[in-house]
C-alpha angles and dihedrals in degrees: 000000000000116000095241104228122260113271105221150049139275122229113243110262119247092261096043090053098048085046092055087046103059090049087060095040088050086051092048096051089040104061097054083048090060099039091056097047084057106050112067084053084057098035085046091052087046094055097047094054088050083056105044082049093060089050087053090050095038088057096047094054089042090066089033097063082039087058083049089237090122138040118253130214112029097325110129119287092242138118102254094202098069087201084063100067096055110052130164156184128222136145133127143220124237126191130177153172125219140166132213116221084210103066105220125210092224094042090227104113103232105241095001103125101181104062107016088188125075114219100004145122109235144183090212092179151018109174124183125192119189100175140144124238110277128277116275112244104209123137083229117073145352130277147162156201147158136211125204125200128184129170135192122185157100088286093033089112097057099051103034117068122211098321084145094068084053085055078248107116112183096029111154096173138330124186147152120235122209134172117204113204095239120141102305087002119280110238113215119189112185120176131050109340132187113245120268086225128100130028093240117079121228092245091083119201088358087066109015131067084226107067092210122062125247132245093240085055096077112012091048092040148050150221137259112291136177119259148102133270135194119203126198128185110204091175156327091290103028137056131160124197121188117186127180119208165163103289114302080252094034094098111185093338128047107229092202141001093284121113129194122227121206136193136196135188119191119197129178115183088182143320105303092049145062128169128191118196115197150197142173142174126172144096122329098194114178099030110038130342102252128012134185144168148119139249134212110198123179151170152188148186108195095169129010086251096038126061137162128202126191138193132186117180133179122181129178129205135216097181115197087249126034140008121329117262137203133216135185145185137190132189145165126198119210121197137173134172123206093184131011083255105049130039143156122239118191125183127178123172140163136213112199100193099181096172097044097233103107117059089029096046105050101067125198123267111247094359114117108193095355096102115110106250140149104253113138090225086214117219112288082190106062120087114263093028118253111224123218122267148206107255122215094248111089095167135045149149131259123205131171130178119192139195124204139190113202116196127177113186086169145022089245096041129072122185124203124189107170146174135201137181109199120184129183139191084215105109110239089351098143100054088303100322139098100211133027144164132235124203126180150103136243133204134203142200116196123186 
């Protein structure tokens, strides 16, 4: 038989231990030794890129106290305009579809501001905002800020105002804003500003409950224009603004010597309600030689679901030829949210244009035959031909009511389906026809 192997383990003898301990002893030495030998390379590389670091940001403050964004010497490192530090960019883009019941020849719907296409798909608007945080109104110390807005778009031509003589096309608005440490702070805006008048912005869906755009809107109303204006908060019911520019009608440019003055009342009675009383007086180059009028803005929100907006406005003409002539417009906006997501919007005005000038007299802006007017188009049909001609009726009223579906899926997205009735005295003044119908829908991204 086979001897069976012996089952165990033998000790290390005295020399192979001490063999094996001097191996780890030899490992053990030999790690710190590296380490130290690698550190101060590290701690070295370390140290040159902390130092070409400092040279970056000493350069950088050094332009930045030669911009004059910075204090020099051994004032603090600090930026001394607090809107400066904080400075961002917003905007959206809006599209649509809608269709005109009346069917115009030129497919642009006479007097119809938000879409200006029948029957088409659009991307009505694509607004950027690169601005600062406002200026901080304190009675203590200076400070400063600006805002830039610039829109492209189908509708770009009805809400910009002459960025393209700036070599700015596409400027919406563009200001510096400057408090001046005077009793409450005086507020100062200087650049392109958006009027004081409507309760709609100019933004359209983006911004309103109602996706199109009303008639007061535009023809009591009036585009961005270049001036200063001066804000005062006298307290926490009362401001007053006052703001001097180019004519109410001047846009970036002046066309002539004529300024126009506006004033502005705030008044909130309490939480839920603000209220702006208006007036103006200037120069209306190009559309007339002197214009003046008043408006009466107000809002509400009686619930946090129900709220109620208002407008009054009353504008009178001195046309460069004729009698003067007056024009006014009233309107009331009704909204309501059932959830935070979906909501109705409804918005009726009239404009009551007794001496014809107004509506017929501001055009739209890159609008060539849109404007409602009271020309008989004739019948291009018949044989001969039948012209158009100038129908009996020189004056006239304007009224719109309009329905609106607000939908938010989402906090970024906002979805518009609307519909609106419009009627006119005006013979013929929507493409040949008194009354119409508009159906569509508009989506916005806001970011």
């Amino acid at each position: 038989m086979r001897n069976k192997p012996k089952l165990g383990f033998r000790l290390p003898s005295a020399r192979r231990g001490a063999a094996w301990g001097g191996v780890l002893l030899a490992g053990l030495s030999a790690a710190p030794a590296f380490a130290q030998n690698a550190e101060p390379a590290r701690l070295e590389k370390l140290e040159q890129e902390n130092q070409a670091l400092r040279k970056r940001l000493d350069a950088l403050e050094h332009l930045a106290q030669k911009e004059g964004i910075m204090p020099s010497g051994d004032a603090p490192k600090e930026f001394p305009v607090k809107a400066l530090s904080d400075i961002t960019l917003s905007g959206f883009v809006t599209a649509s579809y809608f269709y005109d019941t009346s069917t115009p020849g030129d497919r642009k719907s006479n007097g119809y501001l938000w879409n200006t296409s029948h029957n088409s798909f659009s991307v009505n608007k694509v607004k950027l905002t690169l601005a600062s945080k406002p200026a901080e109104r304190s009675g203590e110390e200076w400070d400063a800020g600006f805002r830039v807005s610039m829109i492209w778009g189908e509708d770009s031509s009805l809400v910009n105002t002459g960025g393209e003589t700036q070599g700015l096309e596409g400027l919406r608005e563009a200001y510096v804003d400057l408090n001046v440490p005077l009793g409450t702070g005086l507020n100062v805006k200087a650049g392109q500003l958006i009027s004081l008048l409507n309760y709609e912005s100019g933004d359209g869906g983006a911004a309103n409950a109602n996706f199109s755009q009303g008639y007061q809107w535009f023809f009591t109303g009036n585009g961005p224009a270049a001036g200063v204006q001066l804000g005062y908060t006298l307290s926490d019911m009362f401001d007053v603004k006052l703001r001097v520019q180019n004519g109410l009608y001047g846009g970036a440019i002046d066309g002539n010597n004529g300024k126009t003055v506006m004033g502005a009342l705030g008044i909130k009675p309490d939480d839920k309600t603000w209220i702006s009383l208006i007036g103006f007086g200037g120069d209306g180059f190009p559309v007339s030689d002197d214009v003046q009028g008043g408006s009466v803005l107000a809002g509400r929100q009686w619930t946090a679901q129900f709220n109620t907006g208002f407008e009054f406005d009353y504008f009178n003409f001195e046309p460069f030829s004729g009698g003067d002539a007056d024009l006014w417009s009233v309107g009331v906006w009704l909204g309501y949210d059932f959830t935070p997501k979906v909501g109705l919007a409804l918005r009726a005005e009239y404009l009551d244009d007794d001496d014809g000038f107004g509506i017929k007299g501001v055009g739209f802006p890159g609008r060539p035959g849109s404007a409602i007017g009271v020309l008989d188009p004739g019948d291009p049909t018949a044989m001969p031909p039948v012209p158009a001609t100038l129908s009996p009726e020189s004056s006239g009223e304007v009224s719109s009511v309009a329905l609106t579906l607000n939908w938010k899926p989402v906090p970024n997205i906002k979805i518009q389906p609307e519909v609106r009735y419009d009627h006119t005295s005006y013979t013929d003044g929507f493409d040949g026809k008194k009354d119409r119908i508009t159906v569509g829908a508009g989506v916005s991204y806001l970011f």
